[in-house]
TORFI-887342 format. One record per residue (C-alpha): x, y, z; residue number from 1. Coordinates in steps of 0.02 Angstrom, whole numbers. Layout:
BEGIN
+--------+--------+--------+-----+
!     px !     py !     pz ! num !
+--------+--------+--------+-----+
!      X !      Y !      Z ! NUM !
...
+--------+--------+--------+-----+
END
This chain:
BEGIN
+--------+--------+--------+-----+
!     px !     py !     pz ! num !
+--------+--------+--------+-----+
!   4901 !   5663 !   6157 !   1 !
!   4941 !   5850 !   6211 !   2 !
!   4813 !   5992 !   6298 !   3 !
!   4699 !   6065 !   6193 !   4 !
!   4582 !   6164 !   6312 !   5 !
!   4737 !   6283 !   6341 !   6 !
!   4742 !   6483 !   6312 !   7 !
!   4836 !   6520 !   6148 !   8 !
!   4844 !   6358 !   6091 !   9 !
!   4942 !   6366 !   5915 !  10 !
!   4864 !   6225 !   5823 !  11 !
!   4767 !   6276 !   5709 !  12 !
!   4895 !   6404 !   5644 !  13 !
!   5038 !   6277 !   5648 !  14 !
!   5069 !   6260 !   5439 !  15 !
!   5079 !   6425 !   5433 !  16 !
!   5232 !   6406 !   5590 !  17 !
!   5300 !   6277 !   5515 !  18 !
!   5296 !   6340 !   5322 !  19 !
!   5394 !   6498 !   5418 !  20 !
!   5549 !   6419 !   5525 !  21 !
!   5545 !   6297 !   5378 !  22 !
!   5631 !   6460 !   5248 !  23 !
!   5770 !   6469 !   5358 !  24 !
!   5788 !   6287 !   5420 !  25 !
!   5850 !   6126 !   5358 !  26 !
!   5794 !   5967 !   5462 !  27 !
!   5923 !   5946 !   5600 !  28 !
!   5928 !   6121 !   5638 !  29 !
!   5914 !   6185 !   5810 !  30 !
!   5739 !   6310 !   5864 !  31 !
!   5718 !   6369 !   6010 !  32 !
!   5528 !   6361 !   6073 !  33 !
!   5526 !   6505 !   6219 !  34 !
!   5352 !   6500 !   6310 !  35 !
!   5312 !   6292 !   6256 !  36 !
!   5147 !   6284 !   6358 !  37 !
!   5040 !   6151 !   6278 !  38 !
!   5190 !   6084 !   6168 !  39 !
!   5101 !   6105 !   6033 !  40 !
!   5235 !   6202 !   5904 !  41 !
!   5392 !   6092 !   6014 !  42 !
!   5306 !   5929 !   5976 !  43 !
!   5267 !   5998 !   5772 !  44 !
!   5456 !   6072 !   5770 !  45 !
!   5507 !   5873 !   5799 !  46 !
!   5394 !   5793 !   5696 !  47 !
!   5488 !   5913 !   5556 !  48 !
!   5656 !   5861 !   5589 !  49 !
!   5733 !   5990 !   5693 !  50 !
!   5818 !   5979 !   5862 !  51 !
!   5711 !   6087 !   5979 !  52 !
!   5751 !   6169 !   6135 !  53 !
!   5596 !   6221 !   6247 !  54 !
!   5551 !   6286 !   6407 !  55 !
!   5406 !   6350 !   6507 !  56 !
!   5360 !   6390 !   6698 !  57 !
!   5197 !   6279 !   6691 !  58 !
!   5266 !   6112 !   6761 !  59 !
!   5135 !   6024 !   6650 !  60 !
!   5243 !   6084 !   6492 !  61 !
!   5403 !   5984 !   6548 !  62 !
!   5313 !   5833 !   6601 !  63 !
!   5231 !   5809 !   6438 !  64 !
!   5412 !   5864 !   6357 !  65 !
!   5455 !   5714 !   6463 !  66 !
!   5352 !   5606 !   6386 !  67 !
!   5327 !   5654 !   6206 !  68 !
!   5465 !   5772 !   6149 !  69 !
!   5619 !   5715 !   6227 !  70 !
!   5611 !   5517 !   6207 !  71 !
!   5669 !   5447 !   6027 !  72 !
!   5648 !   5255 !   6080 !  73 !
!   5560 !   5143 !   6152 !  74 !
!   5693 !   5099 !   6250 !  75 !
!   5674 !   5256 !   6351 !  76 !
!   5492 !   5172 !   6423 !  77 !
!   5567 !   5040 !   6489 !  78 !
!   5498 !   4971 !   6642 !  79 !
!   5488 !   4803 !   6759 !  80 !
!   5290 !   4780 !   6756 !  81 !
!   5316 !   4617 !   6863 !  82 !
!   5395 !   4724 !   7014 !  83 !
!   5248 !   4873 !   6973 !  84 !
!   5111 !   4733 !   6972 !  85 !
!   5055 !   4592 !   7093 !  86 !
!   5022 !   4420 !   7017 !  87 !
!   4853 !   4447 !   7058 !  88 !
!   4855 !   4639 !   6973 !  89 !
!   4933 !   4565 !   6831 !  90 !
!   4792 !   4412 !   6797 !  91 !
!   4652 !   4569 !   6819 !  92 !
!   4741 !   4696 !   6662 !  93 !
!   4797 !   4557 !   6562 !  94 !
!   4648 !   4510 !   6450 !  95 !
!   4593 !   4718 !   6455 !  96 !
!   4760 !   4773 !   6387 !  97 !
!   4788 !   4637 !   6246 !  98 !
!   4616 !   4663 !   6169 !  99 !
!   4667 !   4839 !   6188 ! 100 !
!   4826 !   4797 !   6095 ! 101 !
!   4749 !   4707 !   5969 ! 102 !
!   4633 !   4835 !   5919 ! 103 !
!   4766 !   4967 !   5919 ! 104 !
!   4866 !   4883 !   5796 ! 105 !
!   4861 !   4963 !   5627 ! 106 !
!   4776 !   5115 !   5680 ! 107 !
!   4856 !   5261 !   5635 ! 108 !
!   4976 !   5320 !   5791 ! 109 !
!   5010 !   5147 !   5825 ! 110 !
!   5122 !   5100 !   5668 ! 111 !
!   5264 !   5067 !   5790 ! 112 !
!   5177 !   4906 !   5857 ! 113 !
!   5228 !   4802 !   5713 ! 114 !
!   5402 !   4806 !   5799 ! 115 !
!   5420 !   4652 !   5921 ! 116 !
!   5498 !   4769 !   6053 ! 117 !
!   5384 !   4902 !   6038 ! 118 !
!   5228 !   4773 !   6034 ! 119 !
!   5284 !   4681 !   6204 ! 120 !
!   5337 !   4863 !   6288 ! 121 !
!   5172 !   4941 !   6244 ! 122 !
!   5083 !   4778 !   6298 ! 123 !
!   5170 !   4823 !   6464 ! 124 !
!   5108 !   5003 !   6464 ! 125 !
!   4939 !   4947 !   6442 ! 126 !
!   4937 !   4862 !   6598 ! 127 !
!   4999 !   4999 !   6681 ! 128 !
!   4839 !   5090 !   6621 ! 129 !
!   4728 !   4969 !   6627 ! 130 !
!   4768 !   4940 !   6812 ! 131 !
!   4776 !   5153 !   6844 ! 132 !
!   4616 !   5134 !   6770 ! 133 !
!   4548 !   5009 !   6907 ! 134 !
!   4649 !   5021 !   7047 ! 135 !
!   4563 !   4992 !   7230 ! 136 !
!   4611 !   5054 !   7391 ! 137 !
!   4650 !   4891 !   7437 ! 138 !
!   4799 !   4864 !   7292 ! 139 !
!   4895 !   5027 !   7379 ! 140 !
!   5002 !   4997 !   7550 ! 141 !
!   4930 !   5064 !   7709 ! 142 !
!   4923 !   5270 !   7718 ! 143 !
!   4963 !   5295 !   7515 ! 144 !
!   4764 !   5295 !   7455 ! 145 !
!   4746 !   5475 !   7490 ! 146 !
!   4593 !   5605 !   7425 ! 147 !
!   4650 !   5760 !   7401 ! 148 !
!   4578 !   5791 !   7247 ! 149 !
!   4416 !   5735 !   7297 ! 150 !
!   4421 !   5832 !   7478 ! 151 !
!   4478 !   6003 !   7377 ! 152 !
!   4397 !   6003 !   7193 ! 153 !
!   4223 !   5918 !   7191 ! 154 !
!   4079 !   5979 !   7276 ! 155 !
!   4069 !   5836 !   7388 ! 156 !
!   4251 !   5868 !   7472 ! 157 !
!   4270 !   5896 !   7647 ! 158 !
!   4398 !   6042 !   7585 ! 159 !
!   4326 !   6110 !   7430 ! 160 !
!   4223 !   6290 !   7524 ! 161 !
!   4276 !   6426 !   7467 ! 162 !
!   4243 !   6639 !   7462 ! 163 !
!   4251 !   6760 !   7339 ! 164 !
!   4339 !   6909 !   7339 ! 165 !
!   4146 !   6974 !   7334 ! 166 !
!   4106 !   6873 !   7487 ! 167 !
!   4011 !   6745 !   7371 ! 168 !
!   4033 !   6568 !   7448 ! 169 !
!   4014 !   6384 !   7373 ! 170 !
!   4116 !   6226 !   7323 ! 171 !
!   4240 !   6183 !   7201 ! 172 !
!   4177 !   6088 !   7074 ! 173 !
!   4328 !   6061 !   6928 ! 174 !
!   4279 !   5851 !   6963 ! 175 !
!   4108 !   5744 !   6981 ! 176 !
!   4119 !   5635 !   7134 ! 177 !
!   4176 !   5472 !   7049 ! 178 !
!   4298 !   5565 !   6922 ! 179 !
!   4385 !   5639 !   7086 ! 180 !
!   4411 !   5471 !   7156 ! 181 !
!   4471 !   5382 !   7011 ! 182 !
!   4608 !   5518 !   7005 ! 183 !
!   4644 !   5501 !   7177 ! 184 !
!   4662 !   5322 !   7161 ! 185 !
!   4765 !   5345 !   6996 ! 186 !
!   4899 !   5472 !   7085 ! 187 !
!   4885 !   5383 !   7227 ! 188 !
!   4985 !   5231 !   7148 ! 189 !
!   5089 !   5341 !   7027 ! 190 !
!   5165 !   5415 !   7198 ! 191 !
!   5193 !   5241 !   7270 ! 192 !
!   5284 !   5211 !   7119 ! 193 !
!   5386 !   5338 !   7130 ! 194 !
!   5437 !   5338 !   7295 ! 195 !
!   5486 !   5167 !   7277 ! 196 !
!   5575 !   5231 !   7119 ! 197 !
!   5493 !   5093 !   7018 ! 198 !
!   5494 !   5190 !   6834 ! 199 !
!   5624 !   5300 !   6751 ! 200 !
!   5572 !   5479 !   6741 ! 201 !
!   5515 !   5462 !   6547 ! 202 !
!   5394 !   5296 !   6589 ! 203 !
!   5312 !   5393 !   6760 ! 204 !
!   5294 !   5561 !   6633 ! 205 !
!   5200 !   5471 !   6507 ! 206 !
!   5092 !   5381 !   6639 ! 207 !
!   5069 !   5558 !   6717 ! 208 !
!   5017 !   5642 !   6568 ! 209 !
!   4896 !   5519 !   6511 ! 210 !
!   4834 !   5545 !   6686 ! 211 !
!   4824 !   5733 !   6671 ! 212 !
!   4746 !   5736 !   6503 ! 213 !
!   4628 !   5620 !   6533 ! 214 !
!   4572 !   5769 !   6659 ! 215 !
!   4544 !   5884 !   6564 ! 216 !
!   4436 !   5783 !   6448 ! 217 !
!   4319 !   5782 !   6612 ! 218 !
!   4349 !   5952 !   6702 ! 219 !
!   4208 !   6057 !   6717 ! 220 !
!   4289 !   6210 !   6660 ! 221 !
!   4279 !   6343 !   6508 ! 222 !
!   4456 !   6330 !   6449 ! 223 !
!   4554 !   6376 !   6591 ! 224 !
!   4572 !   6291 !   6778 ! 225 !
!   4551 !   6468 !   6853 ! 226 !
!   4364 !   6457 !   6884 ! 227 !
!   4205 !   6337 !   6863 ! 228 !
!   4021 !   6355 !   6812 ! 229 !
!   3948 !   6412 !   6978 ! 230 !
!   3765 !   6337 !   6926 ! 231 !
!   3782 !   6201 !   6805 ! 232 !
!   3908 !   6066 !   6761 ! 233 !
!   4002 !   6060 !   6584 ! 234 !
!   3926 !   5910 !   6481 ! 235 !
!   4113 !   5844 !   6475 ! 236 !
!   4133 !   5843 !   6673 ! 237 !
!   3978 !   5718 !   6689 ! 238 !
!   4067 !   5593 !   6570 ! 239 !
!   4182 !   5445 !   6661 ! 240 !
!   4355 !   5471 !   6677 ! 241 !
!   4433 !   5400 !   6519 ! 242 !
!   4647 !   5322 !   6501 ! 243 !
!   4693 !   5350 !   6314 ! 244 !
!   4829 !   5246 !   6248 ! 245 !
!   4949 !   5379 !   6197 ! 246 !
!   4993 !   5369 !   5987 ! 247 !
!   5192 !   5356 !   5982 ! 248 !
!   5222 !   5332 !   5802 ! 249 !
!   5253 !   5539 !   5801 ! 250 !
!   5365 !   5521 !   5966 ! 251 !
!   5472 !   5372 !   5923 ! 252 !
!   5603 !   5476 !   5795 ! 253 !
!   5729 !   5582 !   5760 ! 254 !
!   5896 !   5617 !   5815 ! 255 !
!   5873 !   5669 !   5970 ! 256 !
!   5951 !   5781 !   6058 ! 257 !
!   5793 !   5904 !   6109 ! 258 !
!   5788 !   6003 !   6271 ! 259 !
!   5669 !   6075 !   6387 ! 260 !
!   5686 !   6183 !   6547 ! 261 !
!   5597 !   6127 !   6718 ! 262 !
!   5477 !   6262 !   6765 ! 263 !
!   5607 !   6380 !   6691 ! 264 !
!   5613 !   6568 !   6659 ! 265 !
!   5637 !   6596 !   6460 ! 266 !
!   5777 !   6720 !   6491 ! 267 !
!   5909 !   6606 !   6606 ! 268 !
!   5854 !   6459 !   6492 ! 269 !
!   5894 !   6556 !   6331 ! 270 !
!   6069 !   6602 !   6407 ! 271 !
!   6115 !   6406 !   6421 ! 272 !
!   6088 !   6404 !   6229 ! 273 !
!   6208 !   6349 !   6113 ! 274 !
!   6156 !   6435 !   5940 ! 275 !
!   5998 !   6423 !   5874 ! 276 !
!   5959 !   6445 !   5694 ! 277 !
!   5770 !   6514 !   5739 ! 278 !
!   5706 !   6560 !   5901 ! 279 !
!   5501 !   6548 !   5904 ! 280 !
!   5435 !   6680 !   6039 ! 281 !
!   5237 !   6660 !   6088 ! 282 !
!   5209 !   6774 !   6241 ! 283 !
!   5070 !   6806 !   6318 ! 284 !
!   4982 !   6960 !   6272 ! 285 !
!   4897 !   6997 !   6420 ! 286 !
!   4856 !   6991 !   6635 ! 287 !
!   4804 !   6810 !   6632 ! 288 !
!   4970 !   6729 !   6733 ! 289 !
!   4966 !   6546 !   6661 ! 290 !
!   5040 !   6452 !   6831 ! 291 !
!   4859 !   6521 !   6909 ! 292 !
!   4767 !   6480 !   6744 ! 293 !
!   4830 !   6311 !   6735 ! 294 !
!   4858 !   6259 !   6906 ! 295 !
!   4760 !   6121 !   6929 ! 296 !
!   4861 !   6039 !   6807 ! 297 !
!   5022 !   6069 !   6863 ! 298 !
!   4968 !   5992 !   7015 ! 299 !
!   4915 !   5820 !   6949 ! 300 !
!   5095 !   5834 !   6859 ! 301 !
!   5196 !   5885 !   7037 ! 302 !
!   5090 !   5756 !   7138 ! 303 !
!   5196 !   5586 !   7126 ! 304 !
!   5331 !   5692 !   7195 ! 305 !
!   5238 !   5760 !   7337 ! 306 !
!   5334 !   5724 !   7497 ! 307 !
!   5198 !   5796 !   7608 ! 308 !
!   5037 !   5802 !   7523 ! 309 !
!   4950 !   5841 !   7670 ! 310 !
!   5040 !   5991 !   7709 ! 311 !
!   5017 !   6048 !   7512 ! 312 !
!   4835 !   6049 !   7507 ! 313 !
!   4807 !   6120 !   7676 ! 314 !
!   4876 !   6268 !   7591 ! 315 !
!   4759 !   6286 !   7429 ! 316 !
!   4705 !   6489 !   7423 ! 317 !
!   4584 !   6572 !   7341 ! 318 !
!   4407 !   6510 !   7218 ! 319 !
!   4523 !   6411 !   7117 ! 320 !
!   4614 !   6319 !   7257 ! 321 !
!   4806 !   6353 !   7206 ! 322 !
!   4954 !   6319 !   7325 ! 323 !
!   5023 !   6481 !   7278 ! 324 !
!   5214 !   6407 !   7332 ! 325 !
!   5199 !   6366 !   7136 ! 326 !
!   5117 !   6520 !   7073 ! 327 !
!   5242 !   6617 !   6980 ! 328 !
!   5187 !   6793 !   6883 ! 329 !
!   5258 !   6835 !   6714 ! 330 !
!   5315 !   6993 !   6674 ! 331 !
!   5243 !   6941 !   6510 ! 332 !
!   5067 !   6980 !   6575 ! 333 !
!   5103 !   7153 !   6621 ! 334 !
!   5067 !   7289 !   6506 ! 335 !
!   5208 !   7377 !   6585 ! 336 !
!   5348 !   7268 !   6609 ! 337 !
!   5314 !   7161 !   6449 ! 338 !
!   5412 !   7268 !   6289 ! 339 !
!   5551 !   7282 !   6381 ! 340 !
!   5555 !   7107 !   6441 ! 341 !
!   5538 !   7049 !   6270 ! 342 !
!   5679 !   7168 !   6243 ! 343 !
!   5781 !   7084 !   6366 ! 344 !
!   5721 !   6909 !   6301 ! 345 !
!   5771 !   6919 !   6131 ! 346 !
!   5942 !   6992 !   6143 ! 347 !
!   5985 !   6856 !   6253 ! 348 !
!   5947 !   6722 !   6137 ! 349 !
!   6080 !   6687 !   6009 ! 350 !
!   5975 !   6620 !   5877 ! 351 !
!   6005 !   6687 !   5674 ! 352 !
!   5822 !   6738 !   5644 ! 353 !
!   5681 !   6780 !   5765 ! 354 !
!   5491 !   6736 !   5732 ! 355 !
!   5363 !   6811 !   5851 ! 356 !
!   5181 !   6737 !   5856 ! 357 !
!   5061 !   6899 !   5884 ! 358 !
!   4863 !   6919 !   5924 ! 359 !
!   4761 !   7072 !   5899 ! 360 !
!   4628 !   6993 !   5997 ! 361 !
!   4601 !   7050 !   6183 ! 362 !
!   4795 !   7117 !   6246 ! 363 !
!   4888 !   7257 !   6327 ! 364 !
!   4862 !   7342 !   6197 ! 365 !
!   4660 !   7330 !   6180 ! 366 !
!   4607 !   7280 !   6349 ! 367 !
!   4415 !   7261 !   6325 ! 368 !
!   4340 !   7119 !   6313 ! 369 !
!   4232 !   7133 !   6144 ! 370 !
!   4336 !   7317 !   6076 ! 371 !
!   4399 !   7302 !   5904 ! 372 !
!   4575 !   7217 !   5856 ! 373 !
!   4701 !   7369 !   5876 ! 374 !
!   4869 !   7372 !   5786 ! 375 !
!   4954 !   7461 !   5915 ! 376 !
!   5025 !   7297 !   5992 ! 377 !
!   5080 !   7263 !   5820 ! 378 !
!   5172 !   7431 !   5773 ! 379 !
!   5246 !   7403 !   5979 ! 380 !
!   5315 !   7231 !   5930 ! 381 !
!   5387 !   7295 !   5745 ! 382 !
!   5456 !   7426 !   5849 ! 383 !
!   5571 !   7273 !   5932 ! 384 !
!   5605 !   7186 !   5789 ! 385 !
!   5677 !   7356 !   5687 ! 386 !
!   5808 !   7364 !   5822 ! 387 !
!   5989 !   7397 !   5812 ! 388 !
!   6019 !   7223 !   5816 ! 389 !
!   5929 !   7159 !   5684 ! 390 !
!   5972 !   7183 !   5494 ! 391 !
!   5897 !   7321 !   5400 ! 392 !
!   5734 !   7275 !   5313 ! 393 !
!   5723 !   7118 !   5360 ! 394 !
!   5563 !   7122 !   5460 ! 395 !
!   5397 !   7055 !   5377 ! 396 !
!   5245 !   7003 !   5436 ! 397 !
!   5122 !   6878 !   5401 ! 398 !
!   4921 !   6913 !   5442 ! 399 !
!   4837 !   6741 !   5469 ! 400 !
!   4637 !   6784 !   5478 ! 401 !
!   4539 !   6667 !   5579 ! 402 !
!   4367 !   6677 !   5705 ! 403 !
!   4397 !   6677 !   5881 ! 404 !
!   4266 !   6581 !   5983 ! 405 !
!   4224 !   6718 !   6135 ! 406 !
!   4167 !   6617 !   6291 ! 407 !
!   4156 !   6766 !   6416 ! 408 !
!   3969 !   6868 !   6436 ! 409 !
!   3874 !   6804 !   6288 ! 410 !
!   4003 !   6906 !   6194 ! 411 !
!   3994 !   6787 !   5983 ! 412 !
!   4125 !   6753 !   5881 ! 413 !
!   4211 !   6884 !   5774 ! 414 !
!   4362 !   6880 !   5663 ! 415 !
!   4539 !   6915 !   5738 ! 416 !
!   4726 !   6898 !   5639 ! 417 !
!   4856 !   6799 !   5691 ! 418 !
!   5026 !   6849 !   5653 ! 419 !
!   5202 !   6799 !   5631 ! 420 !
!   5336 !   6922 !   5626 ! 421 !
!   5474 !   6876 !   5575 ! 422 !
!   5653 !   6956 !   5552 ! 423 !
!   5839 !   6915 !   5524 ! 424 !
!   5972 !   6973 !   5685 ! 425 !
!   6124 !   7064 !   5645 ! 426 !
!   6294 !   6984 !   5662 ! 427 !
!   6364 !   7010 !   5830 ! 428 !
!   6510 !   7127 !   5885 ! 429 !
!   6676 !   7073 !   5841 ! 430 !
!   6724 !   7052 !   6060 ! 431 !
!   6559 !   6963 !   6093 ! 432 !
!   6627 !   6763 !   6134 ! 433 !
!   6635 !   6655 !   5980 ! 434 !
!   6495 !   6516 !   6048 ! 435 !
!   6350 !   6663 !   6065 ! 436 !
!   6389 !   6731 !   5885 ! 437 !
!   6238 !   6676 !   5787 ! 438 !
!   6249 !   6673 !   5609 ! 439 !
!   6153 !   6791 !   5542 ! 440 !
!   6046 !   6730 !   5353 ! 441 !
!   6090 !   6793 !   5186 ! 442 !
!   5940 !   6919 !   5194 ! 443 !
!   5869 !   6851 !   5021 ! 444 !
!   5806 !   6707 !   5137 ! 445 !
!   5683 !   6819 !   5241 ! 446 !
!   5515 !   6767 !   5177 ! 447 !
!   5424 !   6928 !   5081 ! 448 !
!   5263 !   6885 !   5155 ! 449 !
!   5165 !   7047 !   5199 ! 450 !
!   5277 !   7213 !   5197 ! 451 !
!   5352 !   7279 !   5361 ! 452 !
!   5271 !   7387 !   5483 ! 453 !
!   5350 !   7528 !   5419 ! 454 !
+--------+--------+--------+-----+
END
């Protein structure tokens, strides 16, 4: 339902998140997710009970925020399939989607199907997908069947040369042939849609992130959109195109109330707060700017608002084949600008306690490729989180071994720690405004998990 095939991606360590916030949170409480990415810990944070606040400048985070972490009903799909769908459209999907329906029901995701209303809405949806799915150039008005992804990121595309910095020159190829034109086609109708304003924003999300990670399934990449196997294609990229029904049992609860920033900077989101009782910080560690990393995605997310796509893609720089109007660097991924932004970052967030997601894999701190994990990141961060502002002792830190899989210059595996710092904020000064004083814990309810830094 959410990216996988994304840098940094918490999943695997998210019990260990969870089992943290969860010491100094009841269900109901407000965290505050401050780089969301993949919505990974956001979407985990709701399934928990808590009322989560989020933001990140990859447009793909707030679309799938759109559709997974903000809606708490069904009623927030609701669409008009007879004015999205032609009689004849509709005879085509009908049979596809029931069967679909039918063996959906039961499954695990799909508990919410039992429900009459959710049953006939999803029945709807399925339509939707099953006609995304198969649409032809003939279904879309005159001058909306466009190929821009097919002209700019298969090898095949009028638009897809490129050269190197090195002077090395080739094609694009992120898409086989016939998965570039299905998304074409697919995008294609998702921006009729919208300029006829046929869904509400949460029904064209979903729709659009189903799109977008049904890409990635088939993208002939190595984790990241920034480059592509120059001689070979991915055994994933040479598989059709796929439309997942998206599980909603996990999305359809709670008590709502979650936010999530629109390409936003952490630091003015943070300042829009109200209190948070935890604020969850994962950074990146290093150069690798995420809006270049993950570009390609981001676009599929911006395209049904395109008002020019022409214009956009006649504008696509470098191997990758970015419009860098949307490429935004961090200050994050500089070695030199990132302790005090962090600085900045956390005094500005009025949360009680602050936990801080660390890596001693490849960083500022140990910058080649296959060198040993290096605590100096580590003492750098502890340095942060011993500050005046935060209570006296309260800093611990949790080591979480696991293997990192190395995909760069035949470099294997090898064993790296995550971490989790965690620490308790003091209580602000007694002129600060009432609304940014957050409470600060009884320090008894810092977890003693591995001693400080100190």
């Amino acid at each position: 339902m959410l990216l996988n095939r994304y840098l940094g991606n918490k999943t695997a360590i998210l019990p260990e998140i969870l089992q943290t916030i969860a010491t100094h949170c009841s269900p109901g409480d407000s965290v505050f997710d401050a780089f969301s990415g993949s919505l990974s810990v956001s979407f985990a944070l709701k399934l928990a009970g808590y009322r989560v606040a989020a933001t990140d400048l990859n447009l793909l985070s707030r679309t799938f925020a759109e559709a997974y972490l903000l809606p708490t009903t069904i009623a927030e799909y609701e669409f008009d399939v007879d004015a999205l769908l032609s009689e004849n459209q509709r005879s085509r999907v009908e049979g596809g989607a029931r069967r679909t329906r039918e063996r959906l029901e039961g499954q695990p995701g799909f508990e919410f199907l039992a429900a009459m209303g959710g049953r006939r809405m999803y029945g709807d949806l399925l339509m939707l997908l099953e006609h995304l799915a198969t649409v032809r150039r003939s279904d879309l008005p005159d001058g909306l069947s466009r190929s821009d992804f097919f002209d700019a990121y298969c090898p095949q595309g009028k638009h897809s040369e490129f050269v190197s910095s090195r002077g090395r020159s080739g094609r694009r190829s992120f898409f086989s042939p016939a998965n570039a034109r299905r998304l074409d086609l697919a995008l294609s109708q998702l921006r009729h849609w919208e300029i006829e304003r046929l869904l509400p924003q949460s029904a064209m999300s979903l729709l659009v992130a189903v799109v977008c990670l049904a890409s990635e399934k088939v993208a002939n990449t190595q984790g990241t959109w920034h480059d592509f196997p120059r001689e070979v294609w991915d055994a994933r990229a040479l598989k059709p195109i796929r439309l997942v029904p998206p599980p909603l049992d996990g999305v359809l609860l709670g008590q709502g109330g979650h936010l999530h920033g629109r390409e936003e900077d952490a630091l003015s989101f943070a300042a829009s707060l109200p209190p948070q009782k935890v604020a969850y910080y994962d950074p990146p560690y290093n150069f690798r700017q995420y809006t270049a990393y993950y570009h390609l995605p981001n676009t599929i997310c911006r395209y049904p608002t395109l008002a020019d796509p022409e214009a956009y893609f006649s504008e696509l720089e470098y191997v990758r084949g970015q419009n860098m109007a949307h490429d935004i660097p961090s200050q994050y991924c500089s070695s030199r600008m990132f302790l005090e932004a962090m600085r900045t970052l956390i005094a500005g967030t009025p949360a009680d306690v602050v936990v801080v997601s660390y890596f001693t894999g490849r960083n500022h701190w140990s910058t080649e490729f296959d060198s040993d994990p290096s605590d100096k990141g580590l003492e750098a961060i502890c340095g942060l989180l011993e500050g005046p502002e935060f209570t006296n002792g309260s800093l611990r830190v949790h080591r979480i071994p696991r293997t990192n899989y190395a995909s760069y210059g035949g470099y294997v595996a090898r064993q790296v720690d995550e971490l989790l710092l965690v620490a308790g904020k003091r209580p602000p000064r007694a002129e600060e405004p009432r609304r940014n004083r957050p409470r600060v814990p009884d320090r008894q309810r810092v977890p003693a998990l591995v001693p400080s830094c100190a």
